[in-house]
C-alpha positions as CSV (number, residue, x, y, z in Angstrom):
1,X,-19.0,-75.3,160.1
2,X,-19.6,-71.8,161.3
3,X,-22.7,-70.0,160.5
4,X,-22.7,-66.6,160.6
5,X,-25.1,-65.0,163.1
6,X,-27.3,-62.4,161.9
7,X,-29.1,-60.6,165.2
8,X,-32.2,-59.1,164.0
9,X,-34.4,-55.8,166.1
10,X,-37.9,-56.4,164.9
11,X,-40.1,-53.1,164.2
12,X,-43.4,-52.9,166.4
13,X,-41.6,-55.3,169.1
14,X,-40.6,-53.2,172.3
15,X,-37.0,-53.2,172.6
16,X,-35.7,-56.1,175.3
17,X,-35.9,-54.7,179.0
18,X,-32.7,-56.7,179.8
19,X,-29.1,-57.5,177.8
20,X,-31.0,-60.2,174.8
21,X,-31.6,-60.4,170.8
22,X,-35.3,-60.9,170.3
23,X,-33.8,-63.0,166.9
24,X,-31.0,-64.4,165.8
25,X,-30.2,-66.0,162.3
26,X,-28.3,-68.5,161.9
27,X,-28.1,-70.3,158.4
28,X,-31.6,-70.7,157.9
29,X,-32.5,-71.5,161.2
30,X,-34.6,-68.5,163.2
31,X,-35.1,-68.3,167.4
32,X,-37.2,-65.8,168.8
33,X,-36.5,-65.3,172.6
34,X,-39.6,-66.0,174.6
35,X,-42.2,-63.1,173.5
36,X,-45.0,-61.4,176.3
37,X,-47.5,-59.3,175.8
38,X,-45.7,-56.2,175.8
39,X,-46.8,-53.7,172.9
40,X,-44.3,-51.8,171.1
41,X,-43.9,-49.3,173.8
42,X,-43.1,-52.2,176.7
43,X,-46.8,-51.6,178.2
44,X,-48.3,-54.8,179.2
45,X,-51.7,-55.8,177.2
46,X,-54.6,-57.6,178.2
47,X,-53.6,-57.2,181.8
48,X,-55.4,-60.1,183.6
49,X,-56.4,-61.6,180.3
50,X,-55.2,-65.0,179.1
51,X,-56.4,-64.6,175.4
52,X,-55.5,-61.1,174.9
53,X,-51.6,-61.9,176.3
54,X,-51.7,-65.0,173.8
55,X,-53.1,-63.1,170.9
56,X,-50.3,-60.4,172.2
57,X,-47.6,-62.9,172.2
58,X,-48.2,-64.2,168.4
59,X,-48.5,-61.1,167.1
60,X,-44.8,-60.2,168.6
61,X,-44.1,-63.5,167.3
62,X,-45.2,-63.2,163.9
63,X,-43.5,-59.3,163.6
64,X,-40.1,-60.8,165.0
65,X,-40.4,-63.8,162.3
66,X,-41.2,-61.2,159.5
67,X,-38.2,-58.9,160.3
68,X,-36.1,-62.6,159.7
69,X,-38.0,-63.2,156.8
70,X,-40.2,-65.6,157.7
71,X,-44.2,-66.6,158.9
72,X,-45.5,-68.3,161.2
73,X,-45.6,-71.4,158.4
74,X,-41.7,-71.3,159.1
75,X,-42.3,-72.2,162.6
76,X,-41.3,-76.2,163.9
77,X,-40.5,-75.7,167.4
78,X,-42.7,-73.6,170.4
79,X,-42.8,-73.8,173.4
80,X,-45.3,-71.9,176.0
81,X,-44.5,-70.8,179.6
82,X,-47.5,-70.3,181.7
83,X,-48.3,-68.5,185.1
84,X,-51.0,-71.1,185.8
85,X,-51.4,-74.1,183.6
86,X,-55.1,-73.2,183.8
87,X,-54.5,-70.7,181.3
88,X,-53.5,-73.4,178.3
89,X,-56.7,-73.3,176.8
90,X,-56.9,-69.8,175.7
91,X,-53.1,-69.8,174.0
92,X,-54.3,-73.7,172.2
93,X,-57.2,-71.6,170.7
94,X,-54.7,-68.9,169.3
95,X,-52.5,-71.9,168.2
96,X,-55.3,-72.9,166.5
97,X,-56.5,-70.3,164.8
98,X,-52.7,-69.9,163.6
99,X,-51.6,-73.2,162.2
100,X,-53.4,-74.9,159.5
101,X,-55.0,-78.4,160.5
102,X,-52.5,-81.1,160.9
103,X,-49.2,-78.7,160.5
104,X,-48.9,-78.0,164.1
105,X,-44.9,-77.3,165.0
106,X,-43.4,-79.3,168.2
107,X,-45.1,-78.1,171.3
108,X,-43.9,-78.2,175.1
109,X,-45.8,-76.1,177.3
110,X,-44.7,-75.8,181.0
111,X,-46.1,-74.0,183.9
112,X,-43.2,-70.9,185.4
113,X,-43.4,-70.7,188.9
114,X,-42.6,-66.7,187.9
115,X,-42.8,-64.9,184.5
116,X,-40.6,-62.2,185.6
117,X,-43.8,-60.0,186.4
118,X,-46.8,-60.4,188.4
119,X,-49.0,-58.8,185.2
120,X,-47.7,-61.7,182.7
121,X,-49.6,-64.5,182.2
122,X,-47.5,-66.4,179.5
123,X,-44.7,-66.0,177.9
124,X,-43.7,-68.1,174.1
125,X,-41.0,-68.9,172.3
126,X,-40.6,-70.4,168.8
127,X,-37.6,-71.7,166.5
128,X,-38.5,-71.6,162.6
129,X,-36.9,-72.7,159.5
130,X,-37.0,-70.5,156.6
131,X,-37.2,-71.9,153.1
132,X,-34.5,-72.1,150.8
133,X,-34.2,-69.6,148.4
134,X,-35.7,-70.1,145.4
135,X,-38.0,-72.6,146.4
136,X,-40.9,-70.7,147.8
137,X,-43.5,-71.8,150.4
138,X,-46.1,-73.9,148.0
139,X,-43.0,-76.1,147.0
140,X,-42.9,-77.2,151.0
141,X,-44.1,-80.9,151.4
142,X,-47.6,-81.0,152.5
143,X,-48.3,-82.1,155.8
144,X,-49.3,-86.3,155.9
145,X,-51.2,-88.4,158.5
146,X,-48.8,-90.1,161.0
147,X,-48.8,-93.9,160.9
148,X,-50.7,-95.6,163.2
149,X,-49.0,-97.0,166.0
150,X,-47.5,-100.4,165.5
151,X,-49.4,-103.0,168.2
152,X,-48.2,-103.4,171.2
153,X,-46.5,-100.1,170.7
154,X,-46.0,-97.4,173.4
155,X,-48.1,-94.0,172.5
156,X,-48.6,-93.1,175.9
157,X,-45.8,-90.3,175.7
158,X,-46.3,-87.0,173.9
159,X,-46.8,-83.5,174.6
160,X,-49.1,-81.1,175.8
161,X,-50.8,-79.0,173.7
């Protein structure tokens, strides 16, 4: 099978400084390269601020998922590259505000030794899966509560975030 690729310049994203889509398409599948807190014109935002480059990052993320079609409610994958891993708290409480309660995507979140810039601070990039047509967002399953853990199981692996 071979989907066709659909590569996809969001409005109010700065244009990428090096040879990259900031989306691709492909069937119904969306990935949005790693977003920073660039506004639209490539300036950095929140310049020493944590929260301000995570609120920075989601909103790149959220205008790159709407020029595919999608919301951040499409979203099943992130993950989050930090400067200092001392900085995780400030994009969690974006996450949070974000995502409803118990319909977090899958998270890995890394510290980056280098974020291509001294002046970044984090840098995230998500995968989403857009509805089918026709079927609209309420007709999504709801979100349950896991299982608990059979005894004796292992539940000591997971990830951060």
């Amino acid at each position: 099978m071979n989907a066709e690729r659909r590569y996809v310049q969001p409005e109010g994203v700065a244009p990428p400084p090096e040879p990259y889509s900031h989306v691709i398409v492909v069937g119904s599948t969306v990935y949005v390269a790693g977003q920073v807190a660039f506004d639209e014109a490539g300036n950095t935002v929140g310049r020493g601020d944590p929260l301000a480059q995570a609120e920075q990052c989601w909103k790149n993320i959220e205008r790159c998922l709407s020029a595919a079609g999608g919301t951040l409610a499409d979203v099943v994958k992130v993950v989050c590259y930090l400067a200092d891993i001392r900085h995780a708290p400030y994009e969690i409480e974006v996450r949070r505000r974000l995502f409803p309660e118990g319909r977090w995507p899958a998270y890995t979140m890394v510290q980056a030794a280098n974020l291509g810039r001294d002046d970044l601070l984090l840098e995230i990039d998500v995968t989403a899966v857009l509805p089918e047509r026709g079927l609209g967002r309420a007709a999504l399953p709801t979100a349950r509560p896991s299982a608990a853990p059979a005894p004796g199981s292992d539940t000591s692996a997971g990830a951060v975030g």
